[in-house]
N, C-alpha and C positions, 0 to 999 in steps of 0.2 A: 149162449151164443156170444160170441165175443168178434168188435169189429174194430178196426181203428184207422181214423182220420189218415193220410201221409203227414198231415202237418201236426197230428200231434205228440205230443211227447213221448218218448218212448214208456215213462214209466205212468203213462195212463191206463193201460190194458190192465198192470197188477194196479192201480190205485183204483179203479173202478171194480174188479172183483173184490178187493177188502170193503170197500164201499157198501156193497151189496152184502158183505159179508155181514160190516159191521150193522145193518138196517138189520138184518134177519136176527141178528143176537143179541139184539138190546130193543129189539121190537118196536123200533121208533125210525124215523127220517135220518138220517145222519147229521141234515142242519140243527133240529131238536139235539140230537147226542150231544154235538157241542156246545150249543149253545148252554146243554145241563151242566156239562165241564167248566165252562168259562165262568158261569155264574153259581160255581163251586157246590153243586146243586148233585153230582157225582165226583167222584174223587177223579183226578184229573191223571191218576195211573194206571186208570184202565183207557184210554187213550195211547199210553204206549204199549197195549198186550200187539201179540203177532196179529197181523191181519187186518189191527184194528182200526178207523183211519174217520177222525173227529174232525169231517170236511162236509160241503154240502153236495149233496148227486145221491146217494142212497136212500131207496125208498122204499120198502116192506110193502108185500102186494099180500092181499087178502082176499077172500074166495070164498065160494060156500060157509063163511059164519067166521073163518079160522084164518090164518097166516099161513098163506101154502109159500111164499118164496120172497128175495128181494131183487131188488131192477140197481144197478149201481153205475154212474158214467162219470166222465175223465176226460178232460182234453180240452175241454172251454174255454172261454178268456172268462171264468167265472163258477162258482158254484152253484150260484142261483140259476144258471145255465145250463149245467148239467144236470141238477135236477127237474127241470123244467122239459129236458131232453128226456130224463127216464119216465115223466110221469108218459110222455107223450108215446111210448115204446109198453108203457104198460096198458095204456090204456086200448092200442092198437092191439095187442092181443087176448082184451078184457073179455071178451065174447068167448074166446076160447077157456079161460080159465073159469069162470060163473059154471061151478057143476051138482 
């Protein structure tokens, strides 16, 4: 599901789907990604792959034992914000995912 703000940026829709992208493919938070980038802890070019986007809001959801998906958002005066927006979107359909 994909929703966006009127006031927010246009290019939050695609920075929140790489978001979610980037949480599902490197199986971490997206604030962890970068922080792993910044603190030279991963190479800091897989930050520029397509899709990939070493910001915070992506957050890997896990389910029955495993990593069934991720939650990724965009738009906030912040990324701590947007994270804080995805846990809140994940955990609203947390009942539905526990299978």
């Amino acid at each position: 599901m994909l929703l966006r703000d009127r006031f927010a940026g246009l290019p939050s829709a695609t920075t929140a789907s790489s978001k979610a992208y980037t949480a599902l493919s490197f199986r971490s938070t997206t604030a962890d990604f970068a922080k792993a980038i910044a603190d030279k802890r991963l190479d800091p070019g897989l930050g520029r792959l397509p899709n990939v986007v070493a910001m915070a809001g992506g957050l890997p959801i896990e389910a029955g034992g495993g990593l069934v998906g991720a939650g990724g958002v965009s738009g906030a005066p912040g990324g701590d914000k947007d994270a804080a927006c995805a846990a809140a979107g994940i955990d609203a359909v947390r009942d539905q995912l526990d299978f």
